[in-house]
C-alpha positions in Angstrom: 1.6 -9.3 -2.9 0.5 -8.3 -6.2 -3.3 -7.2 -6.9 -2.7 -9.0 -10.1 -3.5 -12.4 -9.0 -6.4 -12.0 -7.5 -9.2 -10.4 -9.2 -11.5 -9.7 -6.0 -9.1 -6.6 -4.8 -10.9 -3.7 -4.9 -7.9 -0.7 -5.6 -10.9 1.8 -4.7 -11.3 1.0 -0.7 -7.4 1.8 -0.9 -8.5 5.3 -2.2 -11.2 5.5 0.5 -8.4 5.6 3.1 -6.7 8.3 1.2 -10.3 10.1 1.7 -10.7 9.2 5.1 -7.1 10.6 6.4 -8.3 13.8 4.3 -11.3 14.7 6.0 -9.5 14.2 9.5 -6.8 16.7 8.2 -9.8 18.9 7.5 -11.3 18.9 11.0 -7.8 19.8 12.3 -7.1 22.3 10.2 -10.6 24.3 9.7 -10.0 26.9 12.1 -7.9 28.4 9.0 -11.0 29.1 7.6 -12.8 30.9 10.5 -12.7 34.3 9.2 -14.0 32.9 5.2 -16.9 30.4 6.4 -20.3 31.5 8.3 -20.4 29.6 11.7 -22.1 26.6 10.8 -19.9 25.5 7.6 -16.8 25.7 10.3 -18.8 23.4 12.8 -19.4 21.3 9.8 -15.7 21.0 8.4 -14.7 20.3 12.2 -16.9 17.4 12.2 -14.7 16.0 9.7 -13.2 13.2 12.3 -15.8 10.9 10.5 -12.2 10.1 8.7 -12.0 7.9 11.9 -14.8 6.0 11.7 -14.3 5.2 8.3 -10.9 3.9 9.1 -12.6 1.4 12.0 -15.6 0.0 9.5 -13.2 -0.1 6.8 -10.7 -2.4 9.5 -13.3 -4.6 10.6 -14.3 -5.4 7.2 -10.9 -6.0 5.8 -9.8 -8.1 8.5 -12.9 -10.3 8.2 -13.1 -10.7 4.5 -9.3 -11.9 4.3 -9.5 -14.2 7.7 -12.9 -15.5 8.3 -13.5 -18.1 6.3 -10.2 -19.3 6.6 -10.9 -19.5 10.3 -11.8 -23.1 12.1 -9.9 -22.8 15.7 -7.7 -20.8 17.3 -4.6 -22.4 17.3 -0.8 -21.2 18.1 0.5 -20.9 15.0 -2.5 -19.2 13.5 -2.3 -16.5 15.8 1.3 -16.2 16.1 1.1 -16.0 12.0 -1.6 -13.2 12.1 -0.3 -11.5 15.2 2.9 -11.6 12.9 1.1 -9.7 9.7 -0.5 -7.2 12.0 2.7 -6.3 13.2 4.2 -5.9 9.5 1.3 -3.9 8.2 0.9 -1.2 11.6 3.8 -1.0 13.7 7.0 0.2 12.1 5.9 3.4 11.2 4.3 4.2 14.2 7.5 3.2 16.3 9.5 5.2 14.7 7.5 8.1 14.1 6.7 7.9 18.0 10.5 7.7 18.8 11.4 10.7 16.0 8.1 12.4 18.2 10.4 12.1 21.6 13.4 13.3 20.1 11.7 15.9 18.8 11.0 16.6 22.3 14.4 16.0 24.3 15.5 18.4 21.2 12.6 21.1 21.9 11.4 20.6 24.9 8.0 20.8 22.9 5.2 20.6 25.5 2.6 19.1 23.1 4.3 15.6 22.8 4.1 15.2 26.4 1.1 17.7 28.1 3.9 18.7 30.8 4.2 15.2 32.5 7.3 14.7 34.4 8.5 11.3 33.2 8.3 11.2 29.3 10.9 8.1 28.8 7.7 6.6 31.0 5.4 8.1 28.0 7.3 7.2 25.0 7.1 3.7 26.6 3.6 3.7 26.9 3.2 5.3 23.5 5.0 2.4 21.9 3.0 -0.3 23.6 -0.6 1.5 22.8 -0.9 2.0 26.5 -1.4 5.4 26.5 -4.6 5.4 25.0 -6.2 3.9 28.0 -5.7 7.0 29.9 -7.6 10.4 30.0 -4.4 12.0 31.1 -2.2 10.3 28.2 -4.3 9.5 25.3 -3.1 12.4 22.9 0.2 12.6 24.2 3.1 11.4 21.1 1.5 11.7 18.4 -2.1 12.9 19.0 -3.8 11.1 16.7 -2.4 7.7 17.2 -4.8 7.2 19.3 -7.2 5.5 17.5 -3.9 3.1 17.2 -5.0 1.8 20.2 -8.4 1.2 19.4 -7.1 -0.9 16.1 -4.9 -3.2 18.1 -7.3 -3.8 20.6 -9.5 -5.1 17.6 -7.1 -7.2 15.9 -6.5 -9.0 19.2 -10.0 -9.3 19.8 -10.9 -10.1 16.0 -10.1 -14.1 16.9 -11.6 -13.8 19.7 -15.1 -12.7 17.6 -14.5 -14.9 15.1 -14.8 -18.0 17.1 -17.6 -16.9 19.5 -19.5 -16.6 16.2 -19.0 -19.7 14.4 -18.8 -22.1 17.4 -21.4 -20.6 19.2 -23.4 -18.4 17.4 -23.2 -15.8 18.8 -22.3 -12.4 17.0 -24.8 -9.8 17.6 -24.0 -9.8 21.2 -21.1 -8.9 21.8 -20.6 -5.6 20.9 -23.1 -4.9 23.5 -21.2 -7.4 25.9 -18.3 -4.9 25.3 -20.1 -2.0 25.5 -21.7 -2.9 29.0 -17.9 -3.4 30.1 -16.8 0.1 29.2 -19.7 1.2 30.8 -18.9 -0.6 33.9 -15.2 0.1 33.6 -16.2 3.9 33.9 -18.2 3.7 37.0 -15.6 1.6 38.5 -12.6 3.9 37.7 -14.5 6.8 38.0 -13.9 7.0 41.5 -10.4 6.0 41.1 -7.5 9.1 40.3 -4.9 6.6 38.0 -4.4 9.2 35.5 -8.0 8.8 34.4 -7.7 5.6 33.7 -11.6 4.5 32.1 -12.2 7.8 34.3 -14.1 10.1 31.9 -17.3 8.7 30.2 -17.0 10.7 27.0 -13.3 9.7 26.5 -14.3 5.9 26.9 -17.1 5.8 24.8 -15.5 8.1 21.9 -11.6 7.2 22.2 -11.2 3.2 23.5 -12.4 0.6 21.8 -15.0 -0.6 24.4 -16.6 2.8 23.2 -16.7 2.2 19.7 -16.6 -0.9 19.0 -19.6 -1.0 17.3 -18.1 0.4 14.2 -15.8 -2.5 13.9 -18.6 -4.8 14.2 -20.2 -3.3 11.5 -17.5 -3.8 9.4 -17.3 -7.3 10.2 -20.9 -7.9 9.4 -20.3 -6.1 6.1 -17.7 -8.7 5.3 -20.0 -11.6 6.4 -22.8 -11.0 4.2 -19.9 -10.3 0.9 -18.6 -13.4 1.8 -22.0 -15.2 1.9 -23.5 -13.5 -0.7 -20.6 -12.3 -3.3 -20.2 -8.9 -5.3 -23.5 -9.7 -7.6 -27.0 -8.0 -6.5 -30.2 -7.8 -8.7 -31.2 -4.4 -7.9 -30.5 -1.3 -8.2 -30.8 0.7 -4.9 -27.5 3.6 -5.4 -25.6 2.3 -2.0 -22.5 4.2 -3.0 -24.4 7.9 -3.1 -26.9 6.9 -0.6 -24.4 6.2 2.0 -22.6 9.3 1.0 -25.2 11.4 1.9 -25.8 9.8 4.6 -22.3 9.9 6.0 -22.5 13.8 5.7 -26.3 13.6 6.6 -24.4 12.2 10.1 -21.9 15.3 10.2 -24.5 18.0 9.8 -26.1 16.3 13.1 -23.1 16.8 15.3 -22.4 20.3 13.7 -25.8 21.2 15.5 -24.8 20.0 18.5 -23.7 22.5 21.4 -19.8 22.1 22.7 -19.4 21.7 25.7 -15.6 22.3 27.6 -12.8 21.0 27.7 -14.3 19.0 24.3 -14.4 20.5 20.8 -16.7 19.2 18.8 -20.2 17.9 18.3 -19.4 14.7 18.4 -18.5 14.8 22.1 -22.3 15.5 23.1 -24.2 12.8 23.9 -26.3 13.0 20.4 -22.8 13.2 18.8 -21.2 10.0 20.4 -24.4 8.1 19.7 -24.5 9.6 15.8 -21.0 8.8 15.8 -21.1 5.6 17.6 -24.1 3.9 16.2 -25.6 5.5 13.1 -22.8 7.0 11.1 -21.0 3.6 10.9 -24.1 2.1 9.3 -23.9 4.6 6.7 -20.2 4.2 5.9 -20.7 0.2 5.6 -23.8 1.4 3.1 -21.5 3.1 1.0 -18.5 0.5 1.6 -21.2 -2.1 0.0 -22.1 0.8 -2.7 -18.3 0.9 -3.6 -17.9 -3.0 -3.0 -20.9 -4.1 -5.8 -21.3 -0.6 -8.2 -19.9 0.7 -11.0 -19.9 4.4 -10.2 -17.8 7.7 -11.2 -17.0 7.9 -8.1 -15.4 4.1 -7.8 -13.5 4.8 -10.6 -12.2 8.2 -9.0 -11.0 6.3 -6.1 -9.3 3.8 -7.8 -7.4 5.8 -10.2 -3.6 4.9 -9.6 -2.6 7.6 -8.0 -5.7 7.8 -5.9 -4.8 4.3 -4.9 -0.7 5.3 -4.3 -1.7 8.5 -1.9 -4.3 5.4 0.2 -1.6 3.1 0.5 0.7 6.2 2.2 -2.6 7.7 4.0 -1.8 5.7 7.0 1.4 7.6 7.8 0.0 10.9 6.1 -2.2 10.4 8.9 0.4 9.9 11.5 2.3 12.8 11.0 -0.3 15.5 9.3 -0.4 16.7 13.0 2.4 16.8 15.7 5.7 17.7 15.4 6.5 17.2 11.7 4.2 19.5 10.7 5.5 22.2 13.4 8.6 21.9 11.7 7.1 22.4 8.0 4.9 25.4 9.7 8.1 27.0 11.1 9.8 26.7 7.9 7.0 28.1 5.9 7.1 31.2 8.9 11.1 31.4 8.3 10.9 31.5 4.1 8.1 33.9 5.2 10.6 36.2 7.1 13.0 36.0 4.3 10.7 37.0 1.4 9.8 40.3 4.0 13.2 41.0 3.9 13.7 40.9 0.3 11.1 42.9 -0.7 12.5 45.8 2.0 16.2 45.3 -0.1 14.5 45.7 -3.2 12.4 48.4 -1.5 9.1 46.9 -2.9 5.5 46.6 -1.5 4.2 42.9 -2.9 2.8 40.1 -1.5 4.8 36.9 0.1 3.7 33.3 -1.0 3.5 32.6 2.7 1.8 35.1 4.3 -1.5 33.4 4.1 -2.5 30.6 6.2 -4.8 29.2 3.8 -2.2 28.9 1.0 0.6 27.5 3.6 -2.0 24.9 4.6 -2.1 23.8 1.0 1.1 23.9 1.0 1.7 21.5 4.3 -1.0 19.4 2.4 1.5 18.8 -0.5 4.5 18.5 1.2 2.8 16.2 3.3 2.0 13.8 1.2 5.1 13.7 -0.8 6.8 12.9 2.7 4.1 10.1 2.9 4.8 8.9 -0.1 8.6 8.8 0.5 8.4 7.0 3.5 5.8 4.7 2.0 8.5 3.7 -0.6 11.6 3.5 1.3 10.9 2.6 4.6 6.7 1.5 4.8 6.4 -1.1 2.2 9.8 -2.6 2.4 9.7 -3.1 5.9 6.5 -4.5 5.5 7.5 -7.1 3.4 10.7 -8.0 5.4 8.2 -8.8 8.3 5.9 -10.7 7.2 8.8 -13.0 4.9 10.6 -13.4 8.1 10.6 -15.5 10.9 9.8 -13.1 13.5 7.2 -15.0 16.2 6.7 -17.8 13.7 9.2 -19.5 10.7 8.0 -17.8 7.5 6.6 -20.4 5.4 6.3 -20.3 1.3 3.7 -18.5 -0.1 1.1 -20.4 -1.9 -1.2 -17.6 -3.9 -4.1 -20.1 -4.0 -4.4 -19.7 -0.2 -3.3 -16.3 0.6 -6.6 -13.8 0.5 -4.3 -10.9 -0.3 -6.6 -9.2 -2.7 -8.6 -7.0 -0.4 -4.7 -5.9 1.6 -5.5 -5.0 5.2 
C-alpha cells in the first residue's frame, strides 16, 4: 500500500488524526491545569473533544473519496470485500486492547472498566461487538473512549447503504435528517423503557450514537463528493485552511460558555453545545479539510512532515489507550519512581525536588511514553495485522492487487 503510487494521497490528513487524538487527550487531562489557568481557559481546553468530531468528518470523507465512484450496486462480494478492509483497518487493536482492558480487571478488580456491573464476561462481550455503546448504562465501560467505535461501525455499515440511496435515487440530503428523526423517536420510545438505558437519555443519543451525530459524517461525505466532482484545483483564493481553523476553535469558545449541567461535564452536553457540536462545528472542520485538501499552507506542510504523518498513522491506538487502564498503570509507576526518589533524597539527607512530583510534568511524561507505546504497537502488531487481513481470505478469497484500481492514496 505504498503512497508512492498514487499521487492524490495527502500525508497531511494522516497528521490531522495525530492532531485530533491530541486535543481529546487535552480535554481529559485539563483538570491538571486547574490551579495555572483562569476559569474560562480550563472550560475551553475541556472543550477539546472537538478531536472527535474531526475523526467522524475526516471518516465520512475518507470512506467516500476511496469508494464512491467505484460504487454501481451493492452486490455480495463488494460488501463482503469492504466489510473485509474495515475489519483490517479498526478491529484488531481494539479487540485486544478491550480483552488486555478485562484482564486488567479480573487482575485489579478496577471498577472503571466495568462501573460496578455484576456480569463483566457479559460486558467484555458487548464491548467487543460495539454493543455497549448503545446503552446509557454501558457506553464508557472498557475502554471509555471507544465509544465513538460504535459510532464508526455503525457508519461504515451504513456508508453502502448512503451510497446507493444517492446515486439511484437521488436522494442525499435527506437522510441524515431521516436518521436523525429516528434517534429522536428511538428516545421517546425507550425513554419509558428501563433496559439499561437503552436510547433512554436524550443527550447521550444525540451526542454519543450515531443517530445523534450523524450529521458530521455526512458532511464528510459531501466533502468527498464535491473533490471528486470537482478535483484539487480552485481559482480563488478564499484561506479555507485558517478560516476553518478559526472557526473550529470559534465553535469551542461557544460551548466553553455554556453552563454544565450534572451528571454531564462539559459544554457541549447543553443543548447549544450538542447543536454547535452537532451541526456547525463539523461544517467548519470540512472548511478546513477542503483548506488542507487544495492549499499550500505552513501549516499543510507541518502536518505532513514524516514524523507528523508516523505519530497519525499510531493516533488511532494512542487514542485507545491515552485513557483507561494503561495509563493507570504508567500513572502508578510515575507515583512509585516518585516514592523512590523521596526516599533517596532522605538517604542522602537532601532537600531537592523529584522529577515526578508535578502533575504537569508526569502528564508530559504519559504523553511521551504514550506515544512511543503507540508507535510500537503500530509497528509490530497494527500494521502487520492489517495487512495480513486484508491479503487474506477472511469473508471473501483475497484477490491480486491491481494498483490501477485500488484508490489507496487517501488510506482510510
Amino acid at each position: 500500500m505504498s503512497k508512492r503510487n498514487d499521487s492524490n494521497y495527502v500525508p497531511a490528513l494522516t497528521g490531522v488524526r495525530a492532531m485530533a487524538a491530541y486535543l481529546v487527550f487535552i480535554s481529559h487531562y485539563c483538570y491538571v491545569f486547574d490551579d495555572k489557568f483562569p476559569q474560562i481557559v480550563q472550560r475551553f481546553l475541556g472543550e477539546f473533544h472537538i478531536g472527535v468530531s474531526l475523526f467522524f468528518v475526516l471518516s465520512g470523507f475518507l470512506i467516500t473519496f476511496r469508494y464512491y465512484s467505484r460504487f454501481d450496486r451493492l452486490t455480495k462480494d463488494w460488501f463482503l470485500q469492504y466489510l473485509k478492509n474495515r475489519v483490517a483497518r479498526i478491529y484488531p487493536m481494539y479487540f485486544l486492547l478491550t480483552v488486555a482492558a478485562f484482564i486488567y480487571f479480573f487482575i485489579t478488580n478496577d471498577q472503571s472498566i466495568t462501573h460496578g456491573y455484576d456480569h463483566p464476561v457479559a460486558l467484555m462481550l458487548m464491548n467487543i461487538t460495539f454493543v455497549r455503546g448503545f446503552f446509557y448504562q454501558f457506553w464508557d465501560t472498557g475502554i471509555a473512549q471507544g465509544w465513538s467505535l460504535t459510532v464508526e461501525e455503525c457508519f461504515y455499515f451504513s456508508a453502502p447503504i448512503i451510497f446507493l440511496i444517492a446515486k439511484r435515487y437521488g436522494k442525499f440530503y435527506i437522510q441524515p435528517v431521516v436518521i436523525t428523526l429516528f434517534a429522536v423517536t428511538m428516545f421517546l420510545i425507550f425513554s419509558h423503557v428501563n433496559w439499561h438505558g437503552f436510547f433512554g437519555n436524550f443527550t447521550f443519543v444525540m451526542l454519543f450514537t450515531f443517530f445523534g451525530r450523524c450529521f458530521e459524517f455526512f458532511v464528510g461525505v459531501q466533502l468527498a463528493r464535491i473533490v471528486l466532482k470537482k478535483g484539487l484545483g480552485r481559482s480563488n483564493k478564499m484561506p479555507f485552511t485558517y478560516g476553518g481553523f478559526v472557526l473550529i476553535f470559534v465553535c469551542v469558545l461557544v460551548m466553553a460558555l455554556q453552563p454544565i449541567t450534572p451528571p454531564w461535564r462539559a459544554g457541549l452536553e447543553s443543548p447549544v453545545g450538542i447543536i454547535t457540536n452537532n451541526y456547525f462545528l463539523c461544517i467548519a472542520v470540512a472548511l478546513f479539510f477542503y483548506g488542507i485538501l487544495t492549499e499550500k499552507t505552513w501549516f499543510k506542510s507541518f502536518l505532513a512532515h514524516p514524523f507528523i504523518e508516523l505519530l497519525g498513522k499510531s493516533s488511532y491506538i494512542f487514542y485507545l489507550v491515552h485513557l483507561g487502564w494503561m495509563d493507570t498503570i504508567i500513572k502508578n509507576t510515575f507515583n512509585s519512581l516518585n516514592d523512590w526518589v523521596f526516599s533517596l533524597y532522605d538517604k542522602w539527607n537532601v532537600d531537592w525536588n523529584s522529577p515526578f512530583q508535578y502533575d504537569a510534568l508526569n502528564l508530559l511524561y504519559a504523553f511521551i511514553v504514550l506515544n512511543a507505546i503507540s508507535i510500537t504497537l503500530f509497528k509490530l502488531v497494527e500494521e502487520p495485522l492489517n495487512h495480513y487481513i486484508r491479503r487474506s481470505d477472511f469473508l471473501i478469497k483475497n484477490k491480486p492487487r491491481n494498483p490501477e484500481n485500488e484508490a489507496v492514496a487517501i488510506k482510510a
